[in-house]
C-alpha positions as CSV (number, residue, x, y, z in Angstrom):
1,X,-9.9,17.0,-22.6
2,X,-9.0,20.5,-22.9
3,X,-11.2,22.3,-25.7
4,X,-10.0,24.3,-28.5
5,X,-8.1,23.8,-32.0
6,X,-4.4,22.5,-32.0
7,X,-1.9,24.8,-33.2
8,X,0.2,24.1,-36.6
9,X,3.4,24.1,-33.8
10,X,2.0,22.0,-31.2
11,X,4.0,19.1,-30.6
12,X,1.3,16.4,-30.8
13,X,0.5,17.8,-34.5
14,X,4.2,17.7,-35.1
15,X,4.4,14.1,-34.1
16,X,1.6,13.0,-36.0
17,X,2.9,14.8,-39.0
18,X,5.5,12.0,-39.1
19,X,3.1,8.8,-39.3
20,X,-0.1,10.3,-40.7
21,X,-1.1,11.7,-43.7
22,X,-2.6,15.1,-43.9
23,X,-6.0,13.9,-45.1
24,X,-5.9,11.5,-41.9
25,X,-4.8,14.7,-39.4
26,X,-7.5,17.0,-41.0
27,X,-10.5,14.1,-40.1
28,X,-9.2,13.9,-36.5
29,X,-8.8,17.6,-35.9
30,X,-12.7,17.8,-37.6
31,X,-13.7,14.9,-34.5
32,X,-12.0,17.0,-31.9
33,X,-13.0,20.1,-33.0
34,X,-16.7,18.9,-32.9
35,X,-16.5,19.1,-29.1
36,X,-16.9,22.8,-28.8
37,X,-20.5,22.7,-31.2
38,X,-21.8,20.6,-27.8
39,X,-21.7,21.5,-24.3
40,X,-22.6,17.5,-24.3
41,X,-20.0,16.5,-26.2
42,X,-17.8,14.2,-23.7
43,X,-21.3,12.5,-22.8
44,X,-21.7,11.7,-26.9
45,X,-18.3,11.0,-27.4
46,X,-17.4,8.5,-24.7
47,X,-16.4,6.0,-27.1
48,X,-13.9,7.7,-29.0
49,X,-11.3,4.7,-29.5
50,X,-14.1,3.7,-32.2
51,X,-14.1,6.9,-33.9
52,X,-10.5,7.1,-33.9
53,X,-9.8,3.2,-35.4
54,X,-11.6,4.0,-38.0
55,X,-9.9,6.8,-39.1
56,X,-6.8,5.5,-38.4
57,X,-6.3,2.1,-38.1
58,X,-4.9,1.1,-41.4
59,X,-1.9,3.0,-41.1
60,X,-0.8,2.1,-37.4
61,X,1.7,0.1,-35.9
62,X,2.5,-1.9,-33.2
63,X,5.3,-0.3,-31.6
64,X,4.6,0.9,-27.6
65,X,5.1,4.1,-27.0
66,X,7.1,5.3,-24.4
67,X,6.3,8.0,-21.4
68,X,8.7,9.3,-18.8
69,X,7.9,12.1,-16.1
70,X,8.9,15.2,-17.4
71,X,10.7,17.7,-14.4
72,X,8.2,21.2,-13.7
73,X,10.2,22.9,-11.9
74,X,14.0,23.5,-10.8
75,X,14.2,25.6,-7.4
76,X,16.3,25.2,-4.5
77,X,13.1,26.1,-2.4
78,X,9.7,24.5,-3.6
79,X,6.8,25.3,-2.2
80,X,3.4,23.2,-2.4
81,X,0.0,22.9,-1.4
82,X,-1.0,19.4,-2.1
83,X,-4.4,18.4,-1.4
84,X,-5.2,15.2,-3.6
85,X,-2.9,16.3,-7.5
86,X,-1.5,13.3,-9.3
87,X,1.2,14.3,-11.0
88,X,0.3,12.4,-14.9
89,X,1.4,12.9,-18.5
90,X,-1.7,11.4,-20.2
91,X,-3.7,13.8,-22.0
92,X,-4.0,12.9,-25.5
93,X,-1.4,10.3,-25.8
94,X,-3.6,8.0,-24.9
95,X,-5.9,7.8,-28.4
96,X,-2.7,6.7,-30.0
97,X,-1.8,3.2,-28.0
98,X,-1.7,0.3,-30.0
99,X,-3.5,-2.6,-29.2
100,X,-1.1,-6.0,-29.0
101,X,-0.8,-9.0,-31.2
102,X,-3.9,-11.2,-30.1
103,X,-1.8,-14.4,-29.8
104,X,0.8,-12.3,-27.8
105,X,-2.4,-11.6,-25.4
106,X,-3.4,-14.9,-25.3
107,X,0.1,-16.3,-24.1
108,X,0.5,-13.8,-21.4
109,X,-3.2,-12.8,-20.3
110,X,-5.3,-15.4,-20.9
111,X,-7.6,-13.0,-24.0
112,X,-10.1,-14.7,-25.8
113,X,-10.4,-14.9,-29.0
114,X,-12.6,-12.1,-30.6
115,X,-13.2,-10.9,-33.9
116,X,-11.3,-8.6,-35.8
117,X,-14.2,-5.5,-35.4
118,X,-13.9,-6.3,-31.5
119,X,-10.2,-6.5,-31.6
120,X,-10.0,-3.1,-32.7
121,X,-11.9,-1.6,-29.9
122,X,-8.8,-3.2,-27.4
123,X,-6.6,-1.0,-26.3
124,X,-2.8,-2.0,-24.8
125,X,-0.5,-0.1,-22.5
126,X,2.7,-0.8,-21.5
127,X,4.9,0.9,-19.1
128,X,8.2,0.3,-20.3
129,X,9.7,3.4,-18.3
130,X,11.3,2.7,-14.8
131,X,9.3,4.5,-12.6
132,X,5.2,3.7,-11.9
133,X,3.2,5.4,-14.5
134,X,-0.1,6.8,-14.1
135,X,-2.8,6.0,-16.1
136,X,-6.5,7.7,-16.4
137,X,-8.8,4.7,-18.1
138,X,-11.8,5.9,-20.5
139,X,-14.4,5.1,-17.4
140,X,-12.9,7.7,-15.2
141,X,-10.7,5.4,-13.2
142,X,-7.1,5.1,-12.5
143,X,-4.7,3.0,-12.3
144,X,-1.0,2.8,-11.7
145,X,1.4,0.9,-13.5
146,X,4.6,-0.5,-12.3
147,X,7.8,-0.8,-14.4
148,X,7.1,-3.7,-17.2
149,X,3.5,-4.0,-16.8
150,X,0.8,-4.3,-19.4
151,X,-3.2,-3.4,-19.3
152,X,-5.4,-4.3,-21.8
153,X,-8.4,-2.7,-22.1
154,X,-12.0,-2.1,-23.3
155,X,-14.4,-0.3,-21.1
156,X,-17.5,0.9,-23.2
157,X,-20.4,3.0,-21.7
158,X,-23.2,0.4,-22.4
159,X,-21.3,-2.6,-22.1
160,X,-22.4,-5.1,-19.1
161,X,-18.8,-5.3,-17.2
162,X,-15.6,-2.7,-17.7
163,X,-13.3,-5.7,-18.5
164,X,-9.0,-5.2,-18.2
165,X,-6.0,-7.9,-18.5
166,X,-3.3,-7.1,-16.3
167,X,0.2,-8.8,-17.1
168,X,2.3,-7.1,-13.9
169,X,1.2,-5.4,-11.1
170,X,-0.8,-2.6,-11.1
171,X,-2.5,-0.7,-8.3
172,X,-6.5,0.4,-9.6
173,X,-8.9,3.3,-8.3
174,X,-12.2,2.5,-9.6
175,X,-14.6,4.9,-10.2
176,X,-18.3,2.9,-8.2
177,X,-20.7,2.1,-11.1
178,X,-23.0,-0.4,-9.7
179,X,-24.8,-1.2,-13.2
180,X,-21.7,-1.7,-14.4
181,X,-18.9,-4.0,-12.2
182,X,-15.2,-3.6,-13.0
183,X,-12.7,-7.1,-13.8
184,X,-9.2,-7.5,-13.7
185,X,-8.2,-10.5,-15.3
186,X,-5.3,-12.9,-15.8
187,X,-5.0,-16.8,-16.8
188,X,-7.5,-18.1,-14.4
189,X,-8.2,-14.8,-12.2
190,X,-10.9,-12.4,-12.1
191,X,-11.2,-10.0,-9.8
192,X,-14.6,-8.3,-9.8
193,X,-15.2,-5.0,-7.7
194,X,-18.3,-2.0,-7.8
195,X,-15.8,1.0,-6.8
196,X,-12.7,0.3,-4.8
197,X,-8.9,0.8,-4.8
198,X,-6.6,-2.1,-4.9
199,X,-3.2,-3.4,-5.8
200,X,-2.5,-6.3,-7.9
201,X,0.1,-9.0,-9.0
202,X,-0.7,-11.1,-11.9
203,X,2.0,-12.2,-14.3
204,X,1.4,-15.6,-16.3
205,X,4.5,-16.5,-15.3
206,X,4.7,-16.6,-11.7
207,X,3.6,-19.2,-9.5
208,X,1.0,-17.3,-7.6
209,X,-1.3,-14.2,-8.0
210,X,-1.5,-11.6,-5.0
211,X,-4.9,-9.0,-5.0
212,X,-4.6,-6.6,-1.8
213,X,-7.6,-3.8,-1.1
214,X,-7.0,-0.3,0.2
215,X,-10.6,0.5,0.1
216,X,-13.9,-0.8,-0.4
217,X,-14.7,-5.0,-1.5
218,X,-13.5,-7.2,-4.2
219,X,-14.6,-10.6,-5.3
220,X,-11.0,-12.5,-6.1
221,X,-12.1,-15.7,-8.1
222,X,-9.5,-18.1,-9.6
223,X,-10.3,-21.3,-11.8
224,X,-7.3,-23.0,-13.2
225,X,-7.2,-22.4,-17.0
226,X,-6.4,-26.5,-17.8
227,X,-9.5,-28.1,-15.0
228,X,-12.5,-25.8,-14.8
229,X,-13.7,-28.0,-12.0
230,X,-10.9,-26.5,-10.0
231,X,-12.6,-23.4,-8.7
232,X,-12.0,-21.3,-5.8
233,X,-13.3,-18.1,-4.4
234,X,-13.2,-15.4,-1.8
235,X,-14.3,-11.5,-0.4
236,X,-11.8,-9.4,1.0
237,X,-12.0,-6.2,2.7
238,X,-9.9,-3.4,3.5
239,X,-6.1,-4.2,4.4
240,X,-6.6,-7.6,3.8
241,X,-4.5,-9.7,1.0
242,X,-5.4,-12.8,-0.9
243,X,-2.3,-14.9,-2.1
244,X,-3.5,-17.7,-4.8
245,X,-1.2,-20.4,-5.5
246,X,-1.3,-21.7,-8.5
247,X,-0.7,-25.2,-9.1
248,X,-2.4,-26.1,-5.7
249,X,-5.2,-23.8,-6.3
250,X,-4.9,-22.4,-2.8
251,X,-6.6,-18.9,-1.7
252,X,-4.9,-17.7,1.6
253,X,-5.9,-14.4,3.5
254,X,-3.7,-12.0,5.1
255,X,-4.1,-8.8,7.2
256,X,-2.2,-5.8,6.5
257,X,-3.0,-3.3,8.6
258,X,-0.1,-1.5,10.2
259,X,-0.3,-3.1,13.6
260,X,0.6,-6.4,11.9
261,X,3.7,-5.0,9.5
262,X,5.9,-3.0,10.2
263,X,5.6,-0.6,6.9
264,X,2.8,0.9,4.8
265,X,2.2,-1.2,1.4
266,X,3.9,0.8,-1.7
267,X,0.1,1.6,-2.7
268,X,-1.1,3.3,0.6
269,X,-1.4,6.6,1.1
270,X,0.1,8.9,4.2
271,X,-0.9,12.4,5.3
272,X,2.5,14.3,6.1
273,X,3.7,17.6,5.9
274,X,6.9,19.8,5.5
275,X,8.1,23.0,6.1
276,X,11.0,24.0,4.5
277,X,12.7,20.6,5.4
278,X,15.8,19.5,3.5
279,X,14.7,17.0,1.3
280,X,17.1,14.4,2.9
281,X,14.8,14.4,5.4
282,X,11.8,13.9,3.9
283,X,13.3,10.7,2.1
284,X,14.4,9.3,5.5
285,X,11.1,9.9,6.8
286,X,9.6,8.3,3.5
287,X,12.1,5.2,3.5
288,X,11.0,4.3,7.3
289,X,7.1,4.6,7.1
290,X,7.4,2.4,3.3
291,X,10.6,0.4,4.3
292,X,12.0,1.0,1.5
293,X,15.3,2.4,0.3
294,X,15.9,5.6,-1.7
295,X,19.4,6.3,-3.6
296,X,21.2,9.8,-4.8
297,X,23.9,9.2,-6.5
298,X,24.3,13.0,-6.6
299,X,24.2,13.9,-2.6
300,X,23.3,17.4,-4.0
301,X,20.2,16.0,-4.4
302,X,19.2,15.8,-0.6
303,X,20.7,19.2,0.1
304,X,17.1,20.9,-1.7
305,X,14.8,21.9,0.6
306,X,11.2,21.2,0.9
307,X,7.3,22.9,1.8
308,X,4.6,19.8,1.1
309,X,1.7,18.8,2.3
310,X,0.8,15.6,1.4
311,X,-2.8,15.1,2.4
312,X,-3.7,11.2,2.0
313,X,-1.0,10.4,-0.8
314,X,0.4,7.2,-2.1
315,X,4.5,7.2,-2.7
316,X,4.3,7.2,-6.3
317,X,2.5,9.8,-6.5
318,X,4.8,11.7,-4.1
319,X,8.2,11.0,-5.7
320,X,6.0,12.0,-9.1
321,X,5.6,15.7,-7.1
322,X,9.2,16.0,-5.7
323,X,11.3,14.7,-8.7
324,X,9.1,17.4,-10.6
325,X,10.3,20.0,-8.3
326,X,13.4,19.2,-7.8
327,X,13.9,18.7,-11.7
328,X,15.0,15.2,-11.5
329,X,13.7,11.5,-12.4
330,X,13.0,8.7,-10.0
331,X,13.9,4.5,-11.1
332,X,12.0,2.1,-9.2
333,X,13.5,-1.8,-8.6
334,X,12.3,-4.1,-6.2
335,X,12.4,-2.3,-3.0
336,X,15.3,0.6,-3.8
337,X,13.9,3.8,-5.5
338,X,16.7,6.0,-7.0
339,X,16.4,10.0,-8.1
340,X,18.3,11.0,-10.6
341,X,19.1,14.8,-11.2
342,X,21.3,17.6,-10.4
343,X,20.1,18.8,-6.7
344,X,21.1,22.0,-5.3
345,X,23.7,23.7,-4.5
């Protein structure tokens, strides 16, 4: 969080102006104004979601709130220096999500039934934009949503696990915190890891769940949610991919590392560079290493040129960088990306 007092014009002010009433805005500006009394004040205020319900949970509503990635930048030249930068528009926005109808969390996720003080303390994302979204979670740890997914969430300092309910698929860099183990859930699955990044599918709806590591270990654990004694377990390690089926309550392994496909997973990062290369060619490059395949509608598009280094980045993270360069938006479906903007001339 940045420190300092909101101005009267800020935009986040301006939105809140609309659902909140002044008396309400003047006790959250007091909370976040408190940080600058303490040079500890992130370590005292690491719950914050509490502090913020009770202030203002009798006037909110359930509607999701949308995000889309705003463009930096319009140059026919761009010139980075990219060493590790995410590109993310999640500052503050994130205090304001709305936590889901319980019973709509128990038909897709799999949430138990909790009371309504605990209930509060739950909070739900969903990515309703087309492209993948990133999302910093109160722990430290990121994640990355793809279009249509939802995370539930409640990770509190002293609590014994970090617990989330993933309905989608949703790629996860945990930040290691032995005392404290980190759980994706679904209906029946429960992945459990110490610090690791991983990429998983779990919709209620399909027939089978898919958990694939990048770095690190994860426990995948799977009991089907109608016969308890049907339990099944197993460790996987980097590049390797556990596919549960469902109904037959199946655990299969797979390797994925590069000598055994012929394309990088959507989730793993690549270390390339460009110098001044039309951007045309840094998609062609992009669409062979990730196999997948990347429209312009506008041609103009491919004519911009491009200085990157990309030091150990994942794609989403690089169409994020270029479509904020460029000035343009990317749409993600299935395996076809497509960037929308105006290009150059």
């Amino acid at each position: 969080m940045i420190q300092g007092e909101f101005k009267d014009d800020d935009e986040i002010i301006n939105s809140l102006k609309q659902k909140y009433t002044p008396d309400e805005i003047k006790k959250l500006l007091d909370w976040y104004n408190a940080f600058d009394d303490n040079q500890d004040g992130v370590e005292e205020h690491t719950e914050p979601e509490e502090k913020i319900w009770e202030i203002l949970q009798p006037s909110l509503n359930s509607e999701a709130l949308e995000t889309s990635v705003i463009p930096l930048f319009n140059r026919k030249v761009i010139r980075w220096a990219i060493t590790g930068i995410a590109a993310s528009f999640l500052v503050l926005l994130g205090w304001f999500w709305q936590p889901q109808k319980e019973s709509n969390l128990q038909e897709t996720m799999g949430f138990k039934e909790v009371s309504q003080k605990e209930r509060s303390l739950w909070q739900s994302f969903t990515n309703t934009s087309k492209a993948i979204h990133e999302l910093a979670l109160p722990d430290g740890s990121k994640v990355w949503l793809n279009p249509s997914t939802t995370i539930l969430y409640k990770i509190v300092k002293n609590a014994a696990t970090r617990d989330v309910y993933l309905e989608g698929e949703a790629f996860f860099d945990v930040k290691p915190n032995k005392e404290q183990p980190f759980h994706v859930k679904n209906k029946g699955l429960n992945v459990v890891v110490l610090g690791t990044s991983f990429n998983v599918v779990a919709s209620s709806k399909d027939a089978k769940y898919e958990v694939s590591v990048v770095t690190g270990k994860v426990k995948v654990k799977y009991q089907d949610p109608e016969n308890s004694e049907r339990f099944n377990q197993v460790i996987i390690t980097p590049q390797q991919q556990v596919v549960i089926q469902k109904e037959e309550n199946t655990l299969e392994t797979h390797d994925l590392t590069l000598e055994k496909s012929k394309h990088r997973q959507l989730w793993e990062p690549i270390s390339i560079s460009f110098d001044e290369v039309a951007l045309d060619k840094v998609l062609t490059r992009l669409e062979v290493e990730y196999g997948m395949t990347i429209r312009t509608p506008n041609m103009n598009i491919r004519k911009c040129t491009l200085f990157a280094n990309f030091t150990n980045q994942r794609l989403p993270v690089i169409m994020d960088i270029i479509c904020s360069s460029i000035n343009a938006t990317y749409q993600i479906e299935g395996n076809e990306i497509t960037i929308i903007g105006e290009g150059c001339l």
